[in-house]
N, CA and C of each residue as an Amber inpcrd file, in Angstrom:
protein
   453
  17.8320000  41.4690000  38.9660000  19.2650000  41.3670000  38.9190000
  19.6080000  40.0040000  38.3860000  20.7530000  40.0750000  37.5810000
  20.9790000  38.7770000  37.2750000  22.5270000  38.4060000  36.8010000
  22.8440000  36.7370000  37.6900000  24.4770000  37.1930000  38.4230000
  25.0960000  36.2830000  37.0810000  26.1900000  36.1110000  37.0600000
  27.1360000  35.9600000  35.9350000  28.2490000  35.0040000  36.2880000
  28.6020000  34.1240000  35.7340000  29.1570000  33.4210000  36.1830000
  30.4960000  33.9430000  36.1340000  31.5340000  33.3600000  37.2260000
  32.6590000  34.5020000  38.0970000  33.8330000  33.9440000  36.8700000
  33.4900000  33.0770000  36.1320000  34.8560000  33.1610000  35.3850000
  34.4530000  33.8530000  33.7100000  33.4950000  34.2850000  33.4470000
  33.5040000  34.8330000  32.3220000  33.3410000  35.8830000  32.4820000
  34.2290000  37.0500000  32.2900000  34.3540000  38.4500000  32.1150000
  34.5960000  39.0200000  30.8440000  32.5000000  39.3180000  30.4210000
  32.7560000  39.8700000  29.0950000  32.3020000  41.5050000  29.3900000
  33.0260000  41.9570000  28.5260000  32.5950000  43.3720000  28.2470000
  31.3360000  43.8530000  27.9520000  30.7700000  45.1290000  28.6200000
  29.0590000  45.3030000  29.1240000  28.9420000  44.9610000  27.1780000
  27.3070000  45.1690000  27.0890000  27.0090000  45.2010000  25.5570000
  26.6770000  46.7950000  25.7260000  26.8960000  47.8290000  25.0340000
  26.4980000  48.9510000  24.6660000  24.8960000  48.7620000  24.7070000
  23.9920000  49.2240000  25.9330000  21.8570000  49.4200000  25.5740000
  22.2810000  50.1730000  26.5860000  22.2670000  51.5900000  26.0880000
  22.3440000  52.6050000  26.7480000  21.1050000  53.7140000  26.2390000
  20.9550000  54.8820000  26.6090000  20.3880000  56.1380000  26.1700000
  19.7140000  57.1470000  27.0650000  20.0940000  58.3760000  26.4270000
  19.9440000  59.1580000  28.0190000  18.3670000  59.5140000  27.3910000
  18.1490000  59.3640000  29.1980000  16.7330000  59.1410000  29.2540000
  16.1830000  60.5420000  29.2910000  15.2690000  60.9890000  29.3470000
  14.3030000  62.1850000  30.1990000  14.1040000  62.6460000  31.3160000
  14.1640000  63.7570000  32.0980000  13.7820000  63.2040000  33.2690000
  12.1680000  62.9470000  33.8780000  11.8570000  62.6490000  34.0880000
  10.9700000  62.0360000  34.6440000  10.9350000  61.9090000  36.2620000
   8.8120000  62.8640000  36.5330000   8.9780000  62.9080000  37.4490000
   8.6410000  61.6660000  38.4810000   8.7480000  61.8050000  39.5350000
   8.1450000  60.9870000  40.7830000   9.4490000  60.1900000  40.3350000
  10.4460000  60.4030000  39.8130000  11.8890000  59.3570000  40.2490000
  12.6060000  60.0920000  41.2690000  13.1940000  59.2980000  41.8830000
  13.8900000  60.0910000  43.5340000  15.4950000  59.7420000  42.9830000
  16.1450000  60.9080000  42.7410000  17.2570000  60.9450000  42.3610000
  18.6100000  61.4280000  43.4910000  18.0100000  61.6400000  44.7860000
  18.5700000  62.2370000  46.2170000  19.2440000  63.3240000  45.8260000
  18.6530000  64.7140000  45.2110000  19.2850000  65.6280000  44.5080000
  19.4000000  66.4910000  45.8540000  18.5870000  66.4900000  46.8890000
  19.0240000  67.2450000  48.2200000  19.9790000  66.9170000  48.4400000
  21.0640000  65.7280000  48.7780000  21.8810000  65.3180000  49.1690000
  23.5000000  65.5560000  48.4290000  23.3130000  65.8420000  46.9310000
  23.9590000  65.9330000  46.0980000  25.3400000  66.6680000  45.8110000
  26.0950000  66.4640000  45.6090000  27.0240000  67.3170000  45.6780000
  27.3460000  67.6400000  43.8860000  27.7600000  66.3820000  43.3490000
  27.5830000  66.3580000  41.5480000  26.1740000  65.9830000  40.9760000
  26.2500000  66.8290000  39.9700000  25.3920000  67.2000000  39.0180000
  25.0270000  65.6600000  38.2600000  24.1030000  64.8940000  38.5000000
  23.6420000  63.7090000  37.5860000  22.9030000  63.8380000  36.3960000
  23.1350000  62.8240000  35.2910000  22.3030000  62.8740000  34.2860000
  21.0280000  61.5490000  33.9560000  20.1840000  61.7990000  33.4710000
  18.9740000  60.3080000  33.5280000  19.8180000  59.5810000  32.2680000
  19.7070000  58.3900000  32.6650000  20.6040000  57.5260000  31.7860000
  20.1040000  56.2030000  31.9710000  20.1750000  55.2610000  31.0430000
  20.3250000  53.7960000  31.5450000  20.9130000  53.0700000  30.5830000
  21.3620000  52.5720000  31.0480000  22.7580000  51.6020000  30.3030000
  23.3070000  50.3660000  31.6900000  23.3830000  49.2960000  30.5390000
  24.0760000  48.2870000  31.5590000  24.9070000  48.1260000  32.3080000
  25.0600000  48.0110000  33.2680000  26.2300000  48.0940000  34.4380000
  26.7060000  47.0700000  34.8330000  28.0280000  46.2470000  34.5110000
  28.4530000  44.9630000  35.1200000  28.9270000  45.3950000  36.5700000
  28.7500000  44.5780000  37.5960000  29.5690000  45.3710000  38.7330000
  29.6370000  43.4780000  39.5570000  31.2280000  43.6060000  40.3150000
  31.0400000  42.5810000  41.3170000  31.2560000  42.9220000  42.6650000
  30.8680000  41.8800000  43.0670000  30.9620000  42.1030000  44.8470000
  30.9420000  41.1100000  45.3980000  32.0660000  41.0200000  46.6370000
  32.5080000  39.4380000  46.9060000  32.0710000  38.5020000  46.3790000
  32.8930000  38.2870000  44.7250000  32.9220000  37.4510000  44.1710000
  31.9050000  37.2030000  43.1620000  30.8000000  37.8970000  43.1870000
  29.9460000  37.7600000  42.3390000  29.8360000  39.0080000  41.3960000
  29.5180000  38.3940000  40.4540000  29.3640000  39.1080000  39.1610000
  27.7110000  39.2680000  39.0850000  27.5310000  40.7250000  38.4640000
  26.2450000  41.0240000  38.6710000  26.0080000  42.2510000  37.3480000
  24.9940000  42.1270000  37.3490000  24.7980000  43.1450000  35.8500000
  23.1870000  43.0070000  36.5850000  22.2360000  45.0590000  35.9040000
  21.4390000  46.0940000  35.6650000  22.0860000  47.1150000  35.4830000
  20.2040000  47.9690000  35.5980000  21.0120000  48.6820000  34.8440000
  21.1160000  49.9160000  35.5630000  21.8910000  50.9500000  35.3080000
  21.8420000  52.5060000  36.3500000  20.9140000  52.7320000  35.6020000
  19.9860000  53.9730000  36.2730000  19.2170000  54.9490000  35.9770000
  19.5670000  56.9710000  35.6590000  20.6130000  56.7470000  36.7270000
  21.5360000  58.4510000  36.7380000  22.9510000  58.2290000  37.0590000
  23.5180000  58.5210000  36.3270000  24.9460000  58.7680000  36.7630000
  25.8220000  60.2930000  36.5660000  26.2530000  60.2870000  37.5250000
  27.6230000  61.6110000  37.7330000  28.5800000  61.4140000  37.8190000
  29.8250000  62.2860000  38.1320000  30.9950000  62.0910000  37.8270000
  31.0110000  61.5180000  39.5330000  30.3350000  61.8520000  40.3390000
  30.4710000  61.1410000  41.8280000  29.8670000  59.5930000  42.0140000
  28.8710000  59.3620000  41.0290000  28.2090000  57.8920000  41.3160000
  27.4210000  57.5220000  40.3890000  26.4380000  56.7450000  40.7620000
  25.5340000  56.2640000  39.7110000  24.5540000  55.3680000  41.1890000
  23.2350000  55.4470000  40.1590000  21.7260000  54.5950000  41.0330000
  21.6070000  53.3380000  39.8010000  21.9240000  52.2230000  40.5050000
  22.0170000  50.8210000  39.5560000  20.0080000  50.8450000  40.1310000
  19.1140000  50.1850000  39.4210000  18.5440000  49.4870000  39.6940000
  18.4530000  48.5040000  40.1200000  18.1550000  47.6240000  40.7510000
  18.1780000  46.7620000  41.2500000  16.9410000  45.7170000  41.9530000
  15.8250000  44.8010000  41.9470000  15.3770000  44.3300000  43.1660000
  16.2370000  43.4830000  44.2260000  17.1330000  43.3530000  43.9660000
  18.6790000  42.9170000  45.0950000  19.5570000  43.6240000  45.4170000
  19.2230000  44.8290000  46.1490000  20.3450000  45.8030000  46.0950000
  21.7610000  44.8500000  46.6740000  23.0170000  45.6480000  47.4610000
  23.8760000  45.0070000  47.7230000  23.6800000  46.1410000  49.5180000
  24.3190000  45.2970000  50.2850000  23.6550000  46.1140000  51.3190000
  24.8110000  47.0260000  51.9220000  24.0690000  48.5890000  52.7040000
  24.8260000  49.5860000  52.5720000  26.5530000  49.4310000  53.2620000
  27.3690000  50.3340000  52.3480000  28.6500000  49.7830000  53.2260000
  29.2160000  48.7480000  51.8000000  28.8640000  48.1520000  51.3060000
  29.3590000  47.0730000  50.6330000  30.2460000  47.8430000  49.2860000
  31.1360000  47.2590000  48.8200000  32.3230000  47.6010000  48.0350000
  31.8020000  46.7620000  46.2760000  31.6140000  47.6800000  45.3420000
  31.6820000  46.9850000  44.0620000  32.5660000  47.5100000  43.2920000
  32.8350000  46.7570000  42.6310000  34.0720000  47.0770000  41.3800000
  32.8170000  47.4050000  39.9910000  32.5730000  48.0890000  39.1880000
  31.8520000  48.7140000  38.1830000  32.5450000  48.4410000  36.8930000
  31.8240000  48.2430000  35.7720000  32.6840000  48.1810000  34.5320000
  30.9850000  48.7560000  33.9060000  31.0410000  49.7270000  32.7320000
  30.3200000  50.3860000  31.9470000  30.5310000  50.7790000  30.8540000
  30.0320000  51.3620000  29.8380000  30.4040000  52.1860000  28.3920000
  29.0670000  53.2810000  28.2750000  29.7260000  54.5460000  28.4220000
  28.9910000  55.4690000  27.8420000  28.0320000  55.4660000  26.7030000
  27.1810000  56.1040000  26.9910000  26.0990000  55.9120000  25.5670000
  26.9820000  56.3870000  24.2910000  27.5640000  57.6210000  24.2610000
  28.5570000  58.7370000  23.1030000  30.1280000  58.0780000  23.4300000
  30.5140000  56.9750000  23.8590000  31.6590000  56.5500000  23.6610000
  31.7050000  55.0640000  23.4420000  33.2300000  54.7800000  22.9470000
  33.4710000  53.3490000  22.7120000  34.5330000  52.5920000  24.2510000
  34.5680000  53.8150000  24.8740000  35.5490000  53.1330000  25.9480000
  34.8000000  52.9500000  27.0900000  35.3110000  51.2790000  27.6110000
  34.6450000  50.8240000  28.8490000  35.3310000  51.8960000  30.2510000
  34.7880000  51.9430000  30.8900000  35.3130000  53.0530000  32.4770000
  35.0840000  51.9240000  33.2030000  36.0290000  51.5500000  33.8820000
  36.1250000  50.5880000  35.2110000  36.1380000  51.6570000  36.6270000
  35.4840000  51.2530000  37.9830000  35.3240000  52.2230000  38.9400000
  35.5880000  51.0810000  40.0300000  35.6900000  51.6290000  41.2800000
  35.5620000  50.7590000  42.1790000  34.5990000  51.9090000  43.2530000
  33.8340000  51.2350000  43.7280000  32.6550000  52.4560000  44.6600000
  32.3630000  51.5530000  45.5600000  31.7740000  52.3480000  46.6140000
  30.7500000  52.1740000  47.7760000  29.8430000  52.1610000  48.1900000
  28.2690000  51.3660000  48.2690000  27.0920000  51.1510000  48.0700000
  26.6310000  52.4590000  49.4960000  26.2750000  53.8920000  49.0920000
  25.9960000  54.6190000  50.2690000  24.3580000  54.8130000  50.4070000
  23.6460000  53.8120000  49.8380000  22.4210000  54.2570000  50.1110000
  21.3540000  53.3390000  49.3920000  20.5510000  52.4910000  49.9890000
  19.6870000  51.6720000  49.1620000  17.9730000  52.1880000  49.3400000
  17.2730000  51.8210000  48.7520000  16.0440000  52.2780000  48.2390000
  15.3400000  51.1180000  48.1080000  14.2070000  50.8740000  48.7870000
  13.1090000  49.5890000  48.3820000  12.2400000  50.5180000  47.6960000
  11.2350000  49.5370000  46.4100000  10.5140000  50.0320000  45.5500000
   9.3400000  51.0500000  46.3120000   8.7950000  51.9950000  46.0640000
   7.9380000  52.4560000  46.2470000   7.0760000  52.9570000  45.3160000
   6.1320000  51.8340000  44.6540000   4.7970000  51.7800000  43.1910000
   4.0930000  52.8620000  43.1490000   3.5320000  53.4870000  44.3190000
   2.6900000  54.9170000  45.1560000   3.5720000  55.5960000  44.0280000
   4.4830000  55.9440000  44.4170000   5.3850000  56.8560000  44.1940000
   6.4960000  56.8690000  42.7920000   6.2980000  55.7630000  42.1030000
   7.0950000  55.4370000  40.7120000   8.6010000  55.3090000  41.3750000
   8.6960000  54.5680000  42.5560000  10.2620000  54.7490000  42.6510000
  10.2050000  53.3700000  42.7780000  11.6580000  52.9180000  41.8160000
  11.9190000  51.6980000  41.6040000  13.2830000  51.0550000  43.0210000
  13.2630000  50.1100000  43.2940000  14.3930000  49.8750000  43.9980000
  15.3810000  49.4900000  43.5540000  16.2030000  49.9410000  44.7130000
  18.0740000  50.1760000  43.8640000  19.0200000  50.4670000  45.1900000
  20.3630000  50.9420000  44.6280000  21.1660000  50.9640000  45.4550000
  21.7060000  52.3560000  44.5300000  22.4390000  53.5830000  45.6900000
  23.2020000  54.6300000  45.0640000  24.3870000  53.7010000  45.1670000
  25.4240000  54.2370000  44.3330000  27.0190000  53.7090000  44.6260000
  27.5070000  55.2060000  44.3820000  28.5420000  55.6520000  45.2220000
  29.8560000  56.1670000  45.2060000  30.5390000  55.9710000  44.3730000
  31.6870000  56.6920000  43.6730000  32.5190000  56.3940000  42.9900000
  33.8670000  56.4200000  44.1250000  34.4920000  55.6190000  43.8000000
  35.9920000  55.7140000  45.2830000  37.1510000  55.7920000  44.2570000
  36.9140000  55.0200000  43.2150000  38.7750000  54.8280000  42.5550000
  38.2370000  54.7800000  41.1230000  38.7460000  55.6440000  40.6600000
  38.5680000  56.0580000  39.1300000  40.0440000  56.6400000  38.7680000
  40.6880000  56.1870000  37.0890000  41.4980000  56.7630000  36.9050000
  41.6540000  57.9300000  36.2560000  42.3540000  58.9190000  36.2770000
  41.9620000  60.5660000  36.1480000  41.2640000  60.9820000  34.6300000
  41.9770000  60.5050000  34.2300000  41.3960000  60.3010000  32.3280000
  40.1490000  59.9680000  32.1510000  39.7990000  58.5450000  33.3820000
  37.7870000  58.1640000  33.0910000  37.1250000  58.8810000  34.0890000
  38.0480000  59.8310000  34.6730000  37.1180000  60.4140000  35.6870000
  36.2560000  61.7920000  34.5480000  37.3790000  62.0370000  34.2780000
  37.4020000  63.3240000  33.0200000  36.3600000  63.0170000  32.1200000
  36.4110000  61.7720000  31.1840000  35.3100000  61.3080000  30.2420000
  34.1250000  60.9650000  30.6640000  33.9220000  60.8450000  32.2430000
  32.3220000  60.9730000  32.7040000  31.8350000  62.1240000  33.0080000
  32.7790000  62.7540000  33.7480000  32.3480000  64.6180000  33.6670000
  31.9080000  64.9760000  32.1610000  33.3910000  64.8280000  31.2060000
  32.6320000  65.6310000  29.7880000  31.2650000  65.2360000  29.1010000
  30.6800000  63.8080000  29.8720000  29.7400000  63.1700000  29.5030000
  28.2980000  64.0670000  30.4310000  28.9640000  63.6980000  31.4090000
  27.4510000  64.8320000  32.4150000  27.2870000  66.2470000  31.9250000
  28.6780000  66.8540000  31.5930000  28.4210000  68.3910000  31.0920000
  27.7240000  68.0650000  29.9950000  27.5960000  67.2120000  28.7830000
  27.0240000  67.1920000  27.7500000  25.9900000  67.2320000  27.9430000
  25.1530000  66.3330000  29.0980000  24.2470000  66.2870000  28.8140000
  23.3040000  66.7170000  29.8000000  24.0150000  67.3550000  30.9610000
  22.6850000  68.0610000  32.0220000  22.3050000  68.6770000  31.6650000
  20.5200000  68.9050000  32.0800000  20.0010000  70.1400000  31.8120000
  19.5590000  70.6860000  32.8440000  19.7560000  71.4770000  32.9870000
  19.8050000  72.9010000  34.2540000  18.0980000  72.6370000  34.4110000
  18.3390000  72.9590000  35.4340000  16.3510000  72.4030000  36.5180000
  16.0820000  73.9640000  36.2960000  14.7490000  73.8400000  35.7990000
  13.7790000  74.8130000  34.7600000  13.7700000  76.1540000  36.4520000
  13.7440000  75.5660000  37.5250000  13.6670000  76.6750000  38.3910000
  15.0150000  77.8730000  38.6050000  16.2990000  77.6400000  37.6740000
  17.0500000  78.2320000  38.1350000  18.2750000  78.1600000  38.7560000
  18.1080000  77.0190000  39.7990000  19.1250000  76.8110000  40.7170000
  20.5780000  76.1120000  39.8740000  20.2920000  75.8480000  38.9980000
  21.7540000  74.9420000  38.6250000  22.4460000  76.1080000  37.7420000
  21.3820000  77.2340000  37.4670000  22.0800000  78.6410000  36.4080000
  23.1570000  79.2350000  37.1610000  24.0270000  79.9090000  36.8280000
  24.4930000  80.9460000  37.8900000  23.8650000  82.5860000  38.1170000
  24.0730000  83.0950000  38.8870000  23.3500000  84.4420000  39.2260000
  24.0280000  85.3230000  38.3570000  22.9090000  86.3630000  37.4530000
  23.2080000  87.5230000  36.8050000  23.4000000  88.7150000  37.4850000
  23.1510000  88.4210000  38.6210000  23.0430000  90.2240000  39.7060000
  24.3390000  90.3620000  39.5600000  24.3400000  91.8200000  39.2600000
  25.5860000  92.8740000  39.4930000  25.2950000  93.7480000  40.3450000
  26.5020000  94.4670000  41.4370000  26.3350000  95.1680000  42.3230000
  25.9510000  96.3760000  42.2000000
């Protein structure tokens, strides 16, 4: 992680690209309610007072998993600023750190923090959805398809 000094607020740089998925990453898809996509792109975000930039790994129209080896600890409030990989407009968020993760190497899981999304305005809520519909891909077992049975 690496923090930013609190009076210069520049706009993220566009190093984005949606990733693959890839296994042995823990994406808390049991827990899930929206549909995430593998992504990474830079994430400015602050929190009391500090300015902080990494990068997410998945984001949905409900949250995003920043990487991190400093998560922010659970409960804690960040303000988010980002740019889509397929757009030119920054999305500002304000979220809630609901879940942190220490590295686990065994296992390819990197440490991080989930964030919540809490305050989004309806328009960037919209342009991260049309962004996840673009680009999820339905889990090869089925479950994200809908059912063909007829009665």
């Amino acid at each position: 992680m690496a923090t930013k000094n609190a009076k210069s607020k520049k706009t993220p740089e566009l190093t984005a690209k949606v990733a693959d998925n890839s296994p042995g990453q823990s994406s808390g898809e049991e827990n899930r309610v929206n549909q995430r996509v593998p992504v990474q792109l830079l994430v400015d975000y602050r929190s009391e007072g500090n300015y902080l930039f990494d990068f997410c790994r998945d984001l949905g129209a409900g949250g995003v998993f920043i990487e991190t080896k400093s998560p922010l600890s659970h409960g804690s409030v960040v303000e988010l600023t980002f740019t889509l990989p397929d757009s030119k407009e920054t999305l500002e968020a304000k979220g809630r750190v609901i879940w942190v993760q220490a590295a686990v190497p065994d296992k390819n899981l990197a440490a991080g923090m989930g964030v919540q999304f809490e305050e989004f305005t309806s328009e960037q809520r919209l342009l991260l959805q049309e962004f996840v519909d673009r680009y999820h891909k339905p889990d090869q077992s089925g479950k994200d398809k809908p059912s063909n049975k007829s009665a």
